[in-house]
C-alpha positions in Angstrom: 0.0 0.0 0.0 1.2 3.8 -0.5 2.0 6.1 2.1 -0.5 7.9 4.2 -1.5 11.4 3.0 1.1 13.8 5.0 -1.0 17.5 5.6 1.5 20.3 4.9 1.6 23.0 7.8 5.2 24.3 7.7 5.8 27.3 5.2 8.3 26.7 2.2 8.3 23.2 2.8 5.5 20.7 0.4 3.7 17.6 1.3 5.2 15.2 4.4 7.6 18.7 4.8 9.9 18.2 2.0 11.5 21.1 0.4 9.7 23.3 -2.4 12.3 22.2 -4.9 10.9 18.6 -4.7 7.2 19.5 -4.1 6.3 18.9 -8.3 7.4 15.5 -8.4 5.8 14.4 -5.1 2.9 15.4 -6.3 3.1 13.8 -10.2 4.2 10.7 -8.0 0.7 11.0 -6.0 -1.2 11.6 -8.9 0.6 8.5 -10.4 -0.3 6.1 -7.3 -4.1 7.7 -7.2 -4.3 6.2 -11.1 -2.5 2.9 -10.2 -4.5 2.5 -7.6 -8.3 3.4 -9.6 -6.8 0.7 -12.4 -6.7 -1.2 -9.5 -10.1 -1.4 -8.3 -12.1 -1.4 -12.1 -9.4 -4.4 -12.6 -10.7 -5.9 -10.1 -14.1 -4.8 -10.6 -14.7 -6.0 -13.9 -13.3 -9.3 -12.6 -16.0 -9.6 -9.6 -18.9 -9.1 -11.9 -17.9 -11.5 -14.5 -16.9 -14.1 -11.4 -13.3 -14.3 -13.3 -9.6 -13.3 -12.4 -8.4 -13.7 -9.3 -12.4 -13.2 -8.4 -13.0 -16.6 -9.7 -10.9 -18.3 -6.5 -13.1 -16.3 -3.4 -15.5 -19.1 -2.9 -12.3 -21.2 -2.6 -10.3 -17.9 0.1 -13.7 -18.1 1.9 -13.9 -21.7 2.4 -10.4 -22.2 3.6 -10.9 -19.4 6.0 -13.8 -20.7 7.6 -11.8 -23.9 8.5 -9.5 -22.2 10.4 -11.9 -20.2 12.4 -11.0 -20.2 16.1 -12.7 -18.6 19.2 -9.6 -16.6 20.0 -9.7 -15.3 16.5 -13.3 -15.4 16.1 -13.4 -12.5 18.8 -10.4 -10.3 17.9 -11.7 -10.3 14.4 -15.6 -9.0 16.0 -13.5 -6.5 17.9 -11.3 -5.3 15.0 -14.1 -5.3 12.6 -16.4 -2.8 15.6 -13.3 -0.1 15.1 -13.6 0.1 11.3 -17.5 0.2 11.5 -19.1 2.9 9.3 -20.3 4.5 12.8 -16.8 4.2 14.6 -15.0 5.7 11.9 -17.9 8.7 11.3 -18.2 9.2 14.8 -13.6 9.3 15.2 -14.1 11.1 12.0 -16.2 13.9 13.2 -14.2 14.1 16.6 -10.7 14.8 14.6 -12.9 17.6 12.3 -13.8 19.2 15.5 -10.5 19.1 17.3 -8.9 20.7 14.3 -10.9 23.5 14.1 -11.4 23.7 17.9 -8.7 23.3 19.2 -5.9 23.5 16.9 -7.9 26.2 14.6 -7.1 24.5 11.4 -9.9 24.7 9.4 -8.2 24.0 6.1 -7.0 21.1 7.2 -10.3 19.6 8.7 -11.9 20.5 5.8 -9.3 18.3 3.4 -10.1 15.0 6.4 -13.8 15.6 6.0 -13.9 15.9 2.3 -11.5 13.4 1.6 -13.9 11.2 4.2 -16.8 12.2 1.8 -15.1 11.4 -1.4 -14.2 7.7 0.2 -18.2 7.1 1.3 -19.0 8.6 -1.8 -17.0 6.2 -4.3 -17.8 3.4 -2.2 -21.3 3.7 -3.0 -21.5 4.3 -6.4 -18.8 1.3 -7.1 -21.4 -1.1 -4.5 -24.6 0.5 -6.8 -22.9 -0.3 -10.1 -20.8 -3.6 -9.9 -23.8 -4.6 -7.1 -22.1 -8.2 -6.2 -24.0 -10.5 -3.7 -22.0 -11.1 -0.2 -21.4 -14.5 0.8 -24.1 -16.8 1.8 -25.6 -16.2 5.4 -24.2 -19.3 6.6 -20.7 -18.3 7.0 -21.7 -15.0 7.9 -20.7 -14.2 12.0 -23.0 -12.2 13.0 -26.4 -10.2 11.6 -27.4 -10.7 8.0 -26.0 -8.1 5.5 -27.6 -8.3 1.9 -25.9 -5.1 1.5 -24.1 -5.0 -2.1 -20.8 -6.6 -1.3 -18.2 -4.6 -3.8 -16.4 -3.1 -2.4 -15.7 -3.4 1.7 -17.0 -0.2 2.9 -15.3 -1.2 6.4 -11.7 -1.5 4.5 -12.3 1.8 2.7 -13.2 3.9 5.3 -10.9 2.8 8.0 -8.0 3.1 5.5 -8.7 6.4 4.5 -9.3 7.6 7.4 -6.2 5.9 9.3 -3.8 7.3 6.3 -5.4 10.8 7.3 -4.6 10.5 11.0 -0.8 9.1 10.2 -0.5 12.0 7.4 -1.6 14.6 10.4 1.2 12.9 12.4 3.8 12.6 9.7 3.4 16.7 8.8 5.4 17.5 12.3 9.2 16.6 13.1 8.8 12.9 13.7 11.9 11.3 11.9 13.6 8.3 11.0 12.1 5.0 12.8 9.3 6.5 14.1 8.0 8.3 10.8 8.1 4.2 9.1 6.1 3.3 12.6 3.8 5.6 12.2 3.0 3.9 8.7 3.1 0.6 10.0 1.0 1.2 12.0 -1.5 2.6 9.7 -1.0 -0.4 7.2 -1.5 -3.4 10.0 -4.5 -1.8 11.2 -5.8 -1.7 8.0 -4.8 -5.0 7.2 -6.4 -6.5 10.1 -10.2 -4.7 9.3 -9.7 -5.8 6.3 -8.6 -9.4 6.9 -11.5 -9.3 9.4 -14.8 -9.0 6.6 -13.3 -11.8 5.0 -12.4 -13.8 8.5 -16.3 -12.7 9.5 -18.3 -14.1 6.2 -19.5 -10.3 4.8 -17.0 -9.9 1.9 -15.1 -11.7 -0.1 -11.6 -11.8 -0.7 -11.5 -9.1 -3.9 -14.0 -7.1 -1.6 -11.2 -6.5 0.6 -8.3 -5.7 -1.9 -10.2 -3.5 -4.0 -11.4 -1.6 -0.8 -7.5 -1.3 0.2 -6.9 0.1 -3.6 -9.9 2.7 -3.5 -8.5 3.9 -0.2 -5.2 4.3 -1.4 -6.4 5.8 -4.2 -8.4 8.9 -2.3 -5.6 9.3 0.1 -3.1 9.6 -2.9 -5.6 11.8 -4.9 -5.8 13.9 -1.4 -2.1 14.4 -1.5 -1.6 15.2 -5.0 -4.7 18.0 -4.5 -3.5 19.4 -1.4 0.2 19.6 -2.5 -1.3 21.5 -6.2 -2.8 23.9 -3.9 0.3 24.7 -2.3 2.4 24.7 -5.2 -0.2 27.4 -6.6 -0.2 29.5 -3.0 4.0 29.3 -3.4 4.4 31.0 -6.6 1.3 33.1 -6.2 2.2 37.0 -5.8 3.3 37.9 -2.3 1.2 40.7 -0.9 1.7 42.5 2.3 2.1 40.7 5.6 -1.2 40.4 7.5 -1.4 39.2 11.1 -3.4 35.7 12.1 -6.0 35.6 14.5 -4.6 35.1 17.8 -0.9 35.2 16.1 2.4 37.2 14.5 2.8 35.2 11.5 2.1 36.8 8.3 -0.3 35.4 5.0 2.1 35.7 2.6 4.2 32.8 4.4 1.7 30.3 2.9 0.8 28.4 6.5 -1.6 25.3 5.1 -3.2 26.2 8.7 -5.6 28.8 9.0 -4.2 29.7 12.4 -1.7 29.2 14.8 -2.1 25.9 16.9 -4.2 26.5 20.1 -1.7 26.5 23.3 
């Protein structure tokens, strides 16, 4: 999977706070993994409503899954699968849009996680409407009936996306080295295990899951590669005169991605 989205803050520096000079081709390389990424999903698309490609072995994933069900597993995967729930993630969702703009008065910001958040639920809709492939019978299903359309997992979407947001928020400040890579470990093993728990569960199949991962990469590289156009454009905008933040010294024409100064 790519990297997490990164949310500039720091003026003259571009996306994950790498130099200016470097900002163009981070953001061609986004735009390049956002296309990779939408191949991704109609590949595998196309192959879940024809029941071909790698779509064609799922009956078989599913089967040899449900062998190897356990009690331990069993109930880490219902507890995995409650964080990536559409209400947990709109509910963590809406509490990170609040503490931006509450607390750290970065409305800009919260507005790229909330429309990025939008743009996920949004997709995943339209791809479940017009592929509309049946879930897995009820009998291997672990839990409540879903007759919901099964392509893709919208659990696996919008915990990815919205993960890759939070570890983007974290990578923007001066983590470095080891703990920048365990930030996006973290992000892809929890991701991995939602995932891997609709298909451990009975609600999805296996291409469920991977084209979910590839449409969440996809908005969080399309995210980037907007965000880090919108900067490029603010950089070699005219500089006016220096006007004051809210609450704050620092002038406009330094091209903060904030819209204030952090709250102390």
């Amino acid at each position: 999977m790519s990297h997490p989205v990164a949310l500039p803050t720091s003026p003259g520096r571009g996306l994950s706070g790498r130099p200016d000079a470097v900002l163009g081709r981070v953001v061609v390389a986004y735009a390049v993994a956002a296309a990779s990424a939408g191949l991704g999903t109609v590949a595998l698309a196309d192959g879940a409503g024809e029941h071909g490609d790698l779509a064609a072995h799922d009956p078989a994933v599913t089967d040899a899954v449900v062998s190897h069900r356990t009690a331990v597993l069993t109930a880490l995967a219902h507890a995995v699968t409650a964080v990536g729930s559409e209400v947990s993630i709109g509910l963590l969702t809406l509490a990170l849009v609040t503490w931006l703009v509450v607390r750290r008065r970065e409305v800009t910001t919260a507005a790229v996680v909330g429309s990025a958040m939008v743009v996920a639920a949004g997709l995943t809709l339209a791809v479940k409407h017009v592929v509309g492939r049946t879930r897995p019978p009820a009998s291997v299903m672990m839990g409540a009936f879903d007759s919901g359309a099964s392509f893709p997992s919208g659990h696996t979407v919008f915990s990815t996306v919205f993960f890759g947001l939070v570890a983007g928020l974290l990578l923007r400040g001066s983590w470095q080295g080891s703990r920048r890579w365990l930030v996006v470990a973290a992000w892809a093993v929890l991701s991995a295990a939602i995932g891997a728990s609709r298909l451990y569960l009975g609600y999805h199949w296996l291409t469920d899951v991977l084209a979910g991962w590839c449409l969440a990469v996809g908005v969080l590289a399309a995210t980037a590669a907007v965000v880090g156009v919108v900067e490029r454009r603010r950089q070699t905008a005219p500089r006016g005169g220096s006007q004051p933040y809210a609450g704050g010294s620092q002038s406009a024409s330094e091209g903060e991605w904030s819209d204030a100064r952090p709250a102390r």
